[in-house]
C-alpha positions in Angstrom: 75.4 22.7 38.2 71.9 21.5 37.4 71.5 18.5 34.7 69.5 20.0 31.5 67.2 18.0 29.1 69.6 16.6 25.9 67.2 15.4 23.0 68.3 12.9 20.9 67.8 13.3 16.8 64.4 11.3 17.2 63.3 13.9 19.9 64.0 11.5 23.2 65.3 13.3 26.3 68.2 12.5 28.3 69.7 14.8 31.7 73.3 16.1 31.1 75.5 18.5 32.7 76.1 21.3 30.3 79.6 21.2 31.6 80.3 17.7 30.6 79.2 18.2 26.9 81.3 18.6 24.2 81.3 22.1 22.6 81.3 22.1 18.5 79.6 24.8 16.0 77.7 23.9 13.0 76.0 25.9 9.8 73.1 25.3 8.3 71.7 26.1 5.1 68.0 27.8 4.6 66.6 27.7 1.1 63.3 29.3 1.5 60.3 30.0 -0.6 56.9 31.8 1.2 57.0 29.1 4.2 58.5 26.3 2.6 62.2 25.1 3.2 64.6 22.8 1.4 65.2 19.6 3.3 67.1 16.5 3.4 65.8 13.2 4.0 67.8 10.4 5.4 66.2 7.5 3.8 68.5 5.6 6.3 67.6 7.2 9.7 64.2 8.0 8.1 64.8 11.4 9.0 64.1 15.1 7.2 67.5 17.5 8.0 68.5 20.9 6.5 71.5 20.9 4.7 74.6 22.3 6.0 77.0 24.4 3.7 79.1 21.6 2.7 75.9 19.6 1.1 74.9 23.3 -0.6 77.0 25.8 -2.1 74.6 28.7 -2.6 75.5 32.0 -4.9 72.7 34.0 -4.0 72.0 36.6 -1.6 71.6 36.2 2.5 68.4 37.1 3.8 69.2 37.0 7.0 71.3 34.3 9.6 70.7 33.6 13.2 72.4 31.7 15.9 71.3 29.4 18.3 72.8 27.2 21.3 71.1 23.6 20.9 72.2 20.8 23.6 71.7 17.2 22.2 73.1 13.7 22.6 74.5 12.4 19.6 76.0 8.4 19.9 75.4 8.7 23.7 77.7 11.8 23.9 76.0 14.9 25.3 77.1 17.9 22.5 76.3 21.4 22.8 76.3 23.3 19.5 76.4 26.7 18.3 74.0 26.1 15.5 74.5 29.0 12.7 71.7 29.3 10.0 71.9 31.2 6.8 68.8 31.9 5.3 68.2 32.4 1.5 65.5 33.5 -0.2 64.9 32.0 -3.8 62.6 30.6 -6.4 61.0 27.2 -5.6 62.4 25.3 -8.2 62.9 21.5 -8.9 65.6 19.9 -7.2 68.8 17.8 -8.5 68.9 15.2 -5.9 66.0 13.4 -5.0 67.4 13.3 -0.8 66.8 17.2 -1.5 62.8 18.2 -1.1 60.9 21.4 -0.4 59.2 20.8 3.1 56.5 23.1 4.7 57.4 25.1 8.0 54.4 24.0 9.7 54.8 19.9 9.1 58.2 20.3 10.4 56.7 21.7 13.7 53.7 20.4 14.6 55.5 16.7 13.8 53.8 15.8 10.4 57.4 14.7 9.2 59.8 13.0 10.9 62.6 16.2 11.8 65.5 15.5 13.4 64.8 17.0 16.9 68.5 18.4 17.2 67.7 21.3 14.8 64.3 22.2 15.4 64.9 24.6 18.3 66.6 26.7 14.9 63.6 26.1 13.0 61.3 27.7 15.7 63.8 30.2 15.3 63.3 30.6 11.9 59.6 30.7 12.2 59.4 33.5 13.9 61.2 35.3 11.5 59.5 34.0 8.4 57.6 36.8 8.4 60.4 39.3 7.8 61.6 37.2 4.5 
């Protein structure tokens, strides 16, 4: 089988088999307000995220949740993911951690912040359903 293109968190590309990667599912958490989402930033990797549902527990009600197949390298190791996102809808509001900030959809795409690369084939995703929310 052909290699495919693997990105890294900071967006570099590497050429994997599909076959040789290591097959894991993750969920993510969408807080969203208009076209703003809740993000975490990494002051170590100097990296914005999205939470995943063991950083958030979230009462409210789903809006929607999409899936997504993502192939990345993570420590060297080609990973392919089934990446889950649940998308809320709520109130902007002020946040209890300071790693936790509201982040427009637009930075995160056109590379005004610094988004880790893995996730942002899900955020493109989500884009394109903003405008059902």
């Amino acid at each position: 089988m052909a290699k495919l293109p693997f990105t890294d968190k900071y967006g570099r590309i590497t050429y994997n088999n599909p076959e040789d990667a290591y097959m894991r599912e993750h969920t993510y958490i969408l807080l969203g307000n208009g076209s703003e989402i809740v993000c975490i930033y990494n002051k170590t990797e100097k990296l914005y995220t999205l939470p995943t549902d063991n950083d958030l527990q979230i009462n409210g009600n789903l809006v929607s949740q999409f899936s997504t197949l993502s192939y990345f390298t993570e420590n060297k190791h080609p990973i392919k993911e089934l990446q889950t996102f649940l998308v809320y809808a709520v109130e902007k509001q002020d946040l209890p951690d300071s790693s936790f900030q509201w982040c427009r959809l637009e930075d995160i795409l056109v590379n005004n912040i610094p988004f880790d690369a893995t996730k942002l084939k899900g955020i493109k995703n989500l884009y394109v359903r903003i405008k059902e929310l």
